[in-house]
Backbone as CSV, one residue per row, in Angstrom:
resi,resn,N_x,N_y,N_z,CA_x,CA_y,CA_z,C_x,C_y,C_z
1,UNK,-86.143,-55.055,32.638,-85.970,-53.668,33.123,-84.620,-53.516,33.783
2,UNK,-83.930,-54.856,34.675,-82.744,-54.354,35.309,-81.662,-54.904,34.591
3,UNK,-82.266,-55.492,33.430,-81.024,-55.678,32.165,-80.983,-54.615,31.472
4,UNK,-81.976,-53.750,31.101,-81.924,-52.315,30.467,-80.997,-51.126,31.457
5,UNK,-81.339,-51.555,32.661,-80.724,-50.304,33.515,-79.472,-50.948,33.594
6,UNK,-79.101,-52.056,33.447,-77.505,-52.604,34.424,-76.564,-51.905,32.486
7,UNK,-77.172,-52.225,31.224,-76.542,-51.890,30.145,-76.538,-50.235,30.241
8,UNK,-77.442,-49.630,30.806,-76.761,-48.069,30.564,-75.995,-47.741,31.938
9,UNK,-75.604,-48.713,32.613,-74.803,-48.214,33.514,-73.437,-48.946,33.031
10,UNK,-73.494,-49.615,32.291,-71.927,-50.359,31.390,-71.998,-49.251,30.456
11,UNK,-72.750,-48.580,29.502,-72.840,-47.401,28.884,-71.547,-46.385,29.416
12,UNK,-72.397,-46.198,30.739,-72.279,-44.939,30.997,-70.736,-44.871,31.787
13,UNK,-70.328,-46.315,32.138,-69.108,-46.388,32.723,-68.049,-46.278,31.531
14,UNK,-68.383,-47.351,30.355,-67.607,-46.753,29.499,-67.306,-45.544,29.005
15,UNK,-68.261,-44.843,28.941,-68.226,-43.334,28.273,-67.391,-42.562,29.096
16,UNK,-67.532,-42.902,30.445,-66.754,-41.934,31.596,-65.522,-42.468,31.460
17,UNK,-65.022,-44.060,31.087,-63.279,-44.205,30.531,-63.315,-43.417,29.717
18,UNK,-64.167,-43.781,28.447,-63.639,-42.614,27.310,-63.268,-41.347,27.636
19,UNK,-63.998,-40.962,28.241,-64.359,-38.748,28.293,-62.945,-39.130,29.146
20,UNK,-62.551,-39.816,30.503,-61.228,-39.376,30.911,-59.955,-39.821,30.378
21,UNK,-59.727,-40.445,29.745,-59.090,-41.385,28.450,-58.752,-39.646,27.389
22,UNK,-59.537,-39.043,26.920,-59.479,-38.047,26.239,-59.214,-36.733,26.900
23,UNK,-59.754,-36.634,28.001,-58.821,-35.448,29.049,-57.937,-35.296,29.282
24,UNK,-57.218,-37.207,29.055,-55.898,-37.449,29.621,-55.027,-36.987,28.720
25,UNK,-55.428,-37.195,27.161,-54.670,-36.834,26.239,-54.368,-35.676,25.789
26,UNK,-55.917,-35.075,26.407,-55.354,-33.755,25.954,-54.780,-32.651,27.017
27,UNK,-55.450,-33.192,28.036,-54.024,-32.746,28.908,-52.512,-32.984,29.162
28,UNK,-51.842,-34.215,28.125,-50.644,-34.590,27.852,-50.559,-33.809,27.038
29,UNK,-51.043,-33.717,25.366,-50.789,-33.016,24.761,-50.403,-31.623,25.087
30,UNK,-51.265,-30.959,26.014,-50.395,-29.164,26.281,-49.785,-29.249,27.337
31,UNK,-49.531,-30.480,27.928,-48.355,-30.704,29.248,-47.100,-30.743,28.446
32,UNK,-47.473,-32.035,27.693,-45.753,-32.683,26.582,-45.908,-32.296,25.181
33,UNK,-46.538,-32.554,24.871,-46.272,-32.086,23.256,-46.767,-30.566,23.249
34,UNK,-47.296,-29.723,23.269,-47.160,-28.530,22.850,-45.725,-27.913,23.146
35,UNK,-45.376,-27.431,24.390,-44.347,-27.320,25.151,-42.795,-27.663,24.299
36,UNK,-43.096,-29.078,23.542,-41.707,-29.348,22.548,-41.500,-29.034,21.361
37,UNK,-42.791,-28.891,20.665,-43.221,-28.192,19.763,-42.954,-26.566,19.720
38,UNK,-42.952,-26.121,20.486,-42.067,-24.684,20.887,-40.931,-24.670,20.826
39,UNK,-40.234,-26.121,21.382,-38.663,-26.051,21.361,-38.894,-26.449,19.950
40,UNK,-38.512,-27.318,19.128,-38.536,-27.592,18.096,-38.583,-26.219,17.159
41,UNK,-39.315,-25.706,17.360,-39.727,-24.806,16.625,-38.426,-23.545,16.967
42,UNK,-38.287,-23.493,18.020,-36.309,-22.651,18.600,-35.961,-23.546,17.424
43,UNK,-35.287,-24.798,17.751,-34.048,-25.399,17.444,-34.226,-25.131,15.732
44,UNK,-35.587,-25.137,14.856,-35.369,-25.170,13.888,-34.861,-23.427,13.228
45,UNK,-34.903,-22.669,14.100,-35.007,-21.560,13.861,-33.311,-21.275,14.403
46,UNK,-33.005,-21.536,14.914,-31.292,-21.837,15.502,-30.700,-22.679,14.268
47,UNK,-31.100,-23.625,13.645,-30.389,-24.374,12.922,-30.677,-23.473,11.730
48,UNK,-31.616,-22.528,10.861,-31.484,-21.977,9.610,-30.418,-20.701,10.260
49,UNK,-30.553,-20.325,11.664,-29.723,-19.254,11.521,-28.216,-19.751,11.284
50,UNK,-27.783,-21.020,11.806,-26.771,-21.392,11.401,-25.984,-21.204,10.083
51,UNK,-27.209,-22.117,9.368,-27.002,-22.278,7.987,-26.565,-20.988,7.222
52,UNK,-27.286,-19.345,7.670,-27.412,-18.748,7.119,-25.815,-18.103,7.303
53,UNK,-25.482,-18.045,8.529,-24.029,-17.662,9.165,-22.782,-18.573,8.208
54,UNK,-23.298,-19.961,8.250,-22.071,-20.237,6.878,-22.132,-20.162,5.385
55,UNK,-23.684,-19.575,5.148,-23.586,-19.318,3.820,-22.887,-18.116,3.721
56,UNK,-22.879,-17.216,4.671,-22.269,-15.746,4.411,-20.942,-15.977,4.983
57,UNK,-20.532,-16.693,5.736,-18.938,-16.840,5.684,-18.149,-17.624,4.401
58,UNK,-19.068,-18.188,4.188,-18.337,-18.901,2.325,-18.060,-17.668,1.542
59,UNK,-18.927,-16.929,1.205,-19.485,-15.607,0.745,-18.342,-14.935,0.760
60,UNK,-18.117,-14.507,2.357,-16.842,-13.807,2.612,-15.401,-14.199,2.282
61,UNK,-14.596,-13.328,1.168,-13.421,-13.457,1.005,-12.222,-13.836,2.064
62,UNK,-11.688,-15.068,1.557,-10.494,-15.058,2.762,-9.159,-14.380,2.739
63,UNK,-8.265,-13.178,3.550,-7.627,-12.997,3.263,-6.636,-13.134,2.570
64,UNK,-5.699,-13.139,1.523,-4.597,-13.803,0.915,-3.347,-13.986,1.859
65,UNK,-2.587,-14.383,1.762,-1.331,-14.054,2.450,-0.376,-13.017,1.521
66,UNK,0.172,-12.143,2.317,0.948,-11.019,1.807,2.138,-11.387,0.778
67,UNK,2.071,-11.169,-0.833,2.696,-11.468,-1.512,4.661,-11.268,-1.218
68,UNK,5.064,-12.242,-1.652,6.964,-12.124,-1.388,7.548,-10.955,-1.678
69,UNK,8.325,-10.406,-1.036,9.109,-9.212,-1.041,10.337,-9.746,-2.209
70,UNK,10.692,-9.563,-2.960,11.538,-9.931,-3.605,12.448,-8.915,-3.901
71,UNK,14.347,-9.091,-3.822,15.103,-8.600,-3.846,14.910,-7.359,-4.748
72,UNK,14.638,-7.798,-6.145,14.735,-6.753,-7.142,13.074,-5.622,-6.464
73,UNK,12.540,-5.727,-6.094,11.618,-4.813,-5.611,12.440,-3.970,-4.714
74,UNK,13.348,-4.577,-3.815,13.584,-3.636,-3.037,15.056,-2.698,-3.520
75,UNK,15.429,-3.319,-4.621,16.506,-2.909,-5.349,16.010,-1.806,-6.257
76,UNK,15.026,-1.836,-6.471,13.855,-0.910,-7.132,13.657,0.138,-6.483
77,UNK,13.106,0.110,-4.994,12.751,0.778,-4.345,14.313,2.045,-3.777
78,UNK,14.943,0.699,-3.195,16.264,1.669,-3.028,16.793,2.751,-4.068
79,UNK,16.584,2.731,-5.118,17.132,3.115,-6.143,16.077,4.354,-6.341
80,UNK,15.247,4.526,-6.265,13.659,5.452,-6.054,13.739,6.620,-5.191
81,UNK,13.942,5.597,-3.706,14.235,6.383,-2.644,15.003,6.170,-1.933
82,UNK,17.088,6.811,-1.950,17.504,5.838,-1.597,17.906,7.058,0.064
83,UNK,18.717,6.105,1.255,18.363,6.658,2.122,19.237,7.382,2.109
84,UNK,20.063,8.124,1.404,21.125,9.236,1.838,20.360,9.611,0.880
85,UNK,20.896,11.443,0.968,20.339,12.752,0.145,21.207,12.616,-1.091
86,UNK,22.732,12.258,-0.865,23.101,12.291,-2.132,22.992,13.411,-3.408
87,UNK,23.451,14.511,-2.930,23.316,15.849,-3.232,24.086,16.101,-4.579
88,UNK,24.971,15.382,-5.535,25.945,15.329,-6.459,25.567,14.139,-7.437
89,UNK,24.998,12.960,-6.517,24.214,12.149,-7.191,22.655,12.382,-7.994
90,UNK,22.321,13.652,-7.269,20.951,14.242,-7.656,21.076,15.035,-8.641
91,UNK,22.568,15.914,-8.642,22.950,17.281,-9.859,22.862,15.933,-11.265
92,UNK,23.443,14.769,-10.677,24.417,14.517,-11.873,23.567,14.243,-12.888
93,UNK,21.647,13.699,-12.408,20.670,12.690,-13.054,20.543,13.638,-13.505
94,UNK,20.026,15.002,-13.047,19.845,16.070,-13.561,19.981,15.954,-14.560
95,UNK,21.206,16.339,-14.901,22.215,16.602,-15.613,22.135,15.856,-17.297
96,UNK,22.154,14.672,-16.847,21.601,13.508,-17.703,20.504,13.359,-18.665
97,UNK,19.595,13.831,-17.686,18.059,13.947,-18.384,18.047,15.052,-19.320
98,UNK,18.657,16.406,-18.419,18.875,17.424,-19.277,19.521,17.379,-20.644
99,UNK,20.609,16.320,-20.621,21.619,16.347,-21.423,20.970,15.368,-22.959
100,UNK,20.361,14.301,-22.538,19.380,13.073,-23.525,18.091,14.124,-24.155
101,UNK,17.867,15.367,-23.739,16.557,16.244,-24.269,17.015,17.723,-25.274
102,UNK,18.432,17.566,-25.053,18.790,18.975,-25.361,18.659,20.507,-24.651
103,UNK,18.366,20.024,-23.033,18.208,20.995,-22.267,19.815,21.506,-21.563
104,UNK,19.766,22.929,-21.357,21.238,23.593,-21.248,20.815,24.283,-19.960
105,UNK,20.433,24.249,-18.551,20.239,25.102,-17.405,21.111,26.068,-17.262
106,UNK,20.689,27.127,-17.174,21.502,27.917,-16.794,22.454,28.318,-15.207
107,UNK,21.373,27.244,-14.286,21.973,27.256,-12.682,21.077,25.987,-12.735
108,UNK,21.685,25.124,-11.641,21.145,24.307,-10.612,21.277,24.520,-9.584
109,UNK,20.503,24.745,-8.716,20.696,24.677,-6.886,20.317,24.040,-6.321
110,UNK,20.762,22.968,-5.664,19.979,22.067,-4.677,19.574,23.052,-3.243
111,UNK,19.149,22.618,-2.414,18.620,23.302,-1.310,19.123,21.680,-0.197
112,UNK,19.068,22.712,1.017,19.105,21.818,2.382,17.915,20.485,2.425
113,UNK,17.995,19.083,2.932,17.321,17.875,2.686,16.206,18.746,3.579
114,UNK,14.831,18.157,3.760,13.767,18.962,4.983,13.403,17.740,5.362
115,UNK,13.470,17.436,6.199,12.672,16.398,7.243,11.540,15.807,7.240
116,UNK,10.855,15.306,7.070,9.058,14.967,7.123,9.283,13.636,7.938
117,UNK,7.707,13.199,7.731,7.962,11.929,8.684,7.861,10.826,8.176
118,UNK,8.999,10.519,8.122,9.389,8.920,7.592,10.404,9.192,5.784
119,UNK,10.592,10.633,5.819,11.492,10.418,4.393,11.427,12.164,4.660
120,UNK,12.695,12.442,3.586,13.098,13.989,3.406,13.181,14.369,2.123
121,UNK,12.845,15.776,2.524,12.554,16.143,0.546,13.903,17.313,0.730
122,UNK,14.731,16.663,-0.874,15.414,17.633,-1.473,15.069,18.505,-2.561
123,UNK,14.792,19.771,-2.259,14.524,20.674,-3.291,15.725,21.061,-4.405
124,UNK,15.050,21.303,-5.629,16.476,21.854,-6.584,15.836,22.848,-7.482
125,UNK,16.546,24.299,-7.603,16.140,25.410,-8.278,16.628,25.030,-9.484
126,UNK,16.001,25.270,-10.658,16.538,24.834,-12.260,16.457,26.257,-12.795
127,UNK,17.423,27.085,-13.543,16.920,28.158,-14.412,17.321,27.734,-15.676
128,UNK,16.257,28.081,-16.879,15.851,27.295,-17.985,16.001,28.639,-19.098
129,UNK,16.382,28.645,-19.903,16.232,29.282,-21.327,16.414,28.748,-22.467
130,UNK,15.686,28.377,-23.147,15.583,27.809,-24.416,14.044,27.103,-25.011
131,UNK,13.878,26.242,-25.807,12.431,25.644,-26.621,11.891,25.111,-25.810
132,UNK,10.647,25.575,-25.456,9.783,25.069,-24.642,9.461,23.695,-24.665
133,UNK,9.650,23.163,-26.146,9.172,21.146,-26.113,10.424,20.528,-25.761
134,UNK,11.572,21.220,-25.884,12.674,20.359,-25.245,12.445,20.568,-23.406
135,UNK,12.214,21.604,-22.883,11.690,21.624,-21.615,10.523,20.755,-21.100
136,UNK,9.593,20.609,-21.966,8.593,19.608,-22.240,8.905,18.260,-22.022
137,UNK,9.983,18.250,-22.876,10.229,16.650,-22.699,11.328,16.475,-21.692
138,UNK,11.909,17.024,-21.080,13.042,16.981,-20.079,11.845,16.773,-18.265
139,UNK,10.622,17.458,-18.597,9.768,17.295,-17.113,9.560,15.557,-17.640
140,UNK,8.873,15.370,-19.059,8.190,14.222,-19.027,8.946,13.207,-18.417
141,UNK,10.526,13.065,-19.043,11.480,12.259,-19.026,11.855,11.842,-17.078
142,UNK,11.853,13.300,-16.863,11.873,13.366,-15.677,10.857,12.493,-14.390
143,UNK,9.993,12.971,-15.016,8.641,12.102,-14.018,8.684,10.766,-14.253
144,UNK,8.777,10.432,-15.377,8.974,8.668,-15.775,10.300,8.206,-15.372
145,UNK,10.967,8.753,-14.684,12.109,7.771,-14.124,11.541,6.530,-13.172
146,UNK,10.283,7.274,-12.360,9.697,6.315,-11.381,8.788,5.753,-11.953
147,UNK,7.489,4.555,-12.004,6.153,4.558,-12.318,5.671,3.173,-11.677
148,UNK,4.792,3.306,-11.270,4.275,2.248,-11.180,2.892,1.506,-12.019
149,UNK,3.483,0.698,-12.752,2.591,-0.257,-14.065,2.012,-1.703,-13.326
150,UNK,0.331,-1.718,-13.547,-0.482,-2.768,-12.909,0.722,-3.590,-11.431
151,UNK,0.662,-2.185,-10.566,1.545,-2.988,-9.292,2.665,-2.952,-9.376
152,UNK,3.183,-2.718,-10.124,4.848,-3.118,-10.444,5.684,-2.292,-10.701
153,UNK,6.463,-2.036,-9.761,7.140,-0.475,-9.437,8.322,-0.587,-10.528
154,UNK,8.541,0.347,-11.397,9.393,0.058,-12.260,10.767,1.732,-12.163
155,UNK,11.741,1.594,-11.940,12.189,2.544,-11.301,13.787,2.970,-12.220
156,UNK,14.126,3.477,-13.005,15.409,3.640,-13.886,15.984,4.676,-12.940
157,UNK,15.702,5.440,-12.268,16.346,6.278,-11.280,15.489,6.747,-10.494
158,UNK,15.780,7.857,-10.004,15.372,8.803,-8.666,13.690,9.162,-8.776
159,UNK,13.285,9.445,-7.748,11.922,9.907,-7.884,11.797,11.592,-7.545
160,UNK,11.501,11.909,-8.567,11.428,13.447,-8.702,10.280,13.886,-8.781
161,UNK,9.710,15.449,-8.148,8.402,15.737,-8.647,9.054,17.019,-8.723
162,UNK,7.759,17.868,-9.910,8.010,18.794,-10.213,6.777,19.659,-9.102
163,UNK,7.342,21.100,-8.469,6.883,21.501,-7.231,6.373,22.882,-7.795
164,UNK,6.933,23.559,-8.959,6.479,24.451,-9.345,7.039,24.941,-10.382
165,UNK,6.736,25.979,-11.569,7.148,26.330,-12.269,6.642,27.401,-12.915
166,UNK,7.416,28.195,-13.700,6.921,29.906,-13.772,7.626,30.357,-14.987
167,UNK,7.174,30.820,-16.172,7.145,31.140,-17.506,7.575,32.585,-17.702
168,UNK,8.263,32.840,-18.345,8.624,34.283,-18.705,9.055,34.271,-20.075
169,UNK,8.688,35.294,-20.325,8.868,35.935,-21.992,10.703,35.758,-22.300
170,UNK,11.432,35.032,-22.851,12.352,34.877,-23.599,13.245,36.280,-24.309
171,UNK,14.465,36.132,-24.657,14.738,37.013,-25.396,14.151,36.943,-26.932
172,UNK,13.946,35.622,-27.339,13.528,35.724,-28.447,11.711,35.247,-28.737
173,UNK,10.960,34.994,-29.778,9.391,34.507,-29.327,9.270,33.026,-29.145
174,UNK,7.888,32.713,-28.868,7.976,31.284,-28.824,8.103,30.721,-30.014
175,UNK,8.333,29.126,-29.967,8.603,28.250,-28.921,10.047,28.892,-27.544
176,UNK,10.912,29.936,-27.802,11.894,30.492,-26.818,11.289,30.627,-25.760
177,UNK,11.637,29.837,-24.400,10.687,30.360,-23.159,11.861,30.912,-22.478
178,UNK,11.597,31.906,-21.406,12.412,31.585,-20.282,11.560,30.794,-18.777
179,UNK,12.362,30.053,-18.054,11.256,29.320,-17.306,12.301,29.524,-15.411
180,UNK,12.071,29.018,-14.625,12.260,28.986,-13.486,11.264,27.772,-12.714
181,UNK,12.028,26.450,-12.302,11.364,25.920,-11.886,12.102,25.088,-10.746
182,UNK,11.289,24.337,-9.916,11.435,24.049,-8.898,11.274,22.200,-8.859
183,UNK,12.181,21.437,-8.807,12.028,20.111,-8.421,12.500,19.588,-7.278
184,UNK,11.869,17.986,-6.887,12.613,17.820,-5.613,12.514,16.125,-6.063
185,UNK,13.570,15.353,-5.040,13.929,13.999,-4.779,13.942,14.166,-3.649
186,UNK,13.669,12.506,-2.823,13.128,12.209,-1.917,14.335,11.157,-1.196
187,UNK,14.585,11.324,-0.234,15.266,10.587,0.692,14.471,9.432,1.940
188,UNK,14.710,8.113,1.814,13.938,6.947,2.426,14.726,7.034,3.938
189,UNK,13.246,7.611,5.396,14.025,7.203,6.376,14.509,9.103,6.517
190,UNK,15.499,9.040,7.715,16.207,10.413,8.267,17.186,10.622,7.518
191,UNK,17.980,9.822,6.080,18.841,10.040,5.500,20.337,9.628,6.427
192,UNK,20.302,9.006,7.157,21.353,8.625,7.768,21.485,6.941,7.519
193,UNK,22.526,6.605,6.918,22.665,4.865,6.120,22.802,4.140,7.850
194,UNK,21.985,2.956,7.465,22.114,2.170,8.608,23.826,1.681,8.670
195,UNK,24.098,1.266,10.123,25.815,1.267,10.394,25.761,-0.169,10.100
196,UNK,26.458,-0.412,9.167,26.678,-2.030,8.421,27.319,-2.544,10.208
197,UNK,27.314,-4.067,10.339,27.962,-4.691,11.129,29.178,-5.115,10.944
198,UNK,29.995,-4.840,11.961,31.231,-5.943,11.974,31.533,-6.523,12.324
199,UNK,32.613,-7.104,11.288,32.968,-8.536,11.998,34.280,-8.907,12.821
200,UNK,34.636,-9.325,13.727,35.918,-9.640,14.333,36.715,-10.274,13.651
201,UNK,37.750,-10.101,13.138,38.675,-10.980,12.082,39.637,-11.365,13.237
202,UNK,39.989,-12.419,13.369,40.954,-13.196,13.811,42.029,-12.209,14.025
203,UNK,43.035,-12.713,15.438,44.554,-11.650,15.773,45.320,-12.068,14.216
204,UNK,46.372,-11.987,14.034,47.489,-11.763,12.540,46.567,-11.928,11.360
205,UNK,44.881,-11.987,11.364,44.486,-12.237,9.753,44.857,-10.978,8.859
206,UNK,44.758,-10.860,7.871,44.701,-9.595,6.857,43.177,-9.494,6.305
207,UNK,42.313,-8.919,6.175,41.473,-8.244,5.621,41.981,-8.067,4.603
208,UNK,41.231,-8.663,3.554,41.163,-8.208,1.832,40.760,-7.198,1.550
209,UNK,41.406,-6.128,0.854,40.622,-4.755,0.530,39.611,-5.209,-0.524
210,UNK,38.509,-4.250,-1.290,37.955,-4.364,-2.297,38.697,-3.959,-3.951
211,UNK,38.879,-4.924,-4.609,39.334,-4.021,-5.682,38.762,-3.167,-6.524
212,UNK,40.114,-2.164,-6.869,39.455,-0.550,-7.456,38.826,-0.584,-8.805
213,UNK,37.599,-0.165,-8.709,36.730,-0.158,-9.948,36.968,1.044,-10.792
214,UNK,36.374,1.028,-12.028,36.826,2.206,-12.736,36.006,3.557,-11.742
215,UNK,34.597,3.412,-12.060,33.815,4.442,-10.910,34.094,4.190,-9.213
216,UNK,34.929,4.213,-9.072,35.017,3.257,-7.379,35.500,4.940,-6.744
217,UNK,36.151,5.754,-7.599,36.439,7.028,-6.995,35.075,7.933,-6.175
218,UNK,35.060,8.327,-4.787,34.311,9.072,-4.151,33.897,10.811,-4.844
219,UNK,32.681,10.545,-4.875,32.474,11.794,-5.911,32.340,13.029,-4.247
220,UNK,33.381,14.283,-4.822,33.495,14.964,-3.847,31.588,15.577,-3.613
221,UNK,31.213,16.092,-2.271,29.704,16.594,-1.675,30.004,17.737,-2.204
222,UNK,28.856,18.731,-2.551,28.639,19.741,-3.063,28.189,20.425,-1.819
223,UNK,28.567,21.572,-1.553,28.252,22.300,0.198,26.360,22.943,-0.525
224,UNK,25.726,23.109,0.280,24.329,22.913,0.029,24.217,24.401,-0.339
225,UNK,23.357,24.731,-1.091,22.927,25.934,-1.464,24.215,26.827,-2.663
226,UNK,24.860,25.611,-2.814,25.876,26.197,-4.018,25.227,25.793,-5.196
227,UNK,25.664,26.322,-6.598,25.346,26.422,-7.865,25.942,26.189,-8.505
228,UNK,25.391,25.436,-9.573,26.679,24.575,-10.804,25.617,25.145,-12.285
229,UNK,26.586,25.725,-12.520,26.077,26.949,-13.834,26.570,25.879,-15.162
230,UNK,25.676,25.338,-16.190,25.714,25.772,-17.235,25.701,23.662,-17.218
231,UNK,24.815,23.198,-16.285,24.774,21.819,-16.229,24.107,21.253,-17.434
């Protein structure tokens, strides 16, 4: 009988290690491990957001660096828009274009340069009588002096736009138009040439002049709002 009672009291002592043996654990468990299991569960959620931040910066294009300015571009450009008004230089293209189409103006007038911001527009009155497709092709000729092809500014002279233009009945029928129209070129800047630098030449040196070219002669300015009949 007190070997039966002394074994359920070894029973019952063991069982009471066990049961606190298992309290213990599971009160570690939501002391320490649940608790990290939360972090874990951050950090893994921090580390896909990572991932996701450099998949979309791969994604994202990297700027290029700004392609080379190269001489002939800006030799291009000058030539487009150059920074004086050049009021005689403007009759003369005119003149030119008119002259390669079979066009005969009856007046040219340039007008005063106008100011805007960052470049100036020269206006020029054209009066026109004659075949409307030679007028035709004297605007086309005209507009294609400038163009720009996939990027690439391609420039044989001045940049002209046509600003308006106005049709009248001819002395004779069509193709005879009479026309009245309005173009302008563009001046790069306030039209005033930047002041080249100089240089100090030594006391007794001589300065070399430039030698005289065939075109090297200064083409006289045309006073503004005058007319050159029959360009």
């Amino acid at each position: 009988m007190n070997k039966e009672l002394h074994l359920t009291k070894d029973v019952k002592i063991v069982l009471a290690v066990v049961a606190a043996t298992l309290v213990a654990i599971v009160a570690g468990w939501f002391v320490l491990i649940a608790p990290k299991r939360s972090d874990v569960k951050d950090l893994q959620r921090q580390i896909d957001d990572t991932y996701a931040q450099i998949a979309l910066a791969k994604n994202v294009r990297q700027p290029s660096a700004p392609p080379p300015i190269r001489v002939a571009d800006l030799f291009k450009l000058s030539r487009a828009m150059p920074n004086t008004a050049d009021i005689p230089g403007v009759m003369l293209q005119l003149s030119r274009v008119a002259q390669d189409t079979g066009v005969k103006f009856e007046s040219i007038t340039p007008h005063d340069p106008v100011q805007y911001d960052g470049y100036q527009q020269v206006a020029v009155d054209l009066a026109f009588e004659g075949r409307f497709y030679d007028l035709s092709d004297f605007l086309y000729r005209l507009r294609n002096l400038v163009g720009v092809h996939e990027g690439v500014l391609n420039a044989t002279g001045r940049l002209f736009s046509v600003d308006s233009i106005v049709f009248n009945q001819g002395q004779a029928t069509f193709p005879q138009v009479k026309a009245t129209l309005t173009v302008s070129a563009f001046v790069f800047g306030t039209g005033v040439p930047a002041p080249v630098p100089s240089a100090t030449a030594p006391a007794g040196s001589v300065v070399p002049s430039a030698p005289a070219t065939e075109n090297s002669q200064p083409v006289p300015a045309a006073p503004y709002g005058s007319t050159a009949v029959g360009a």
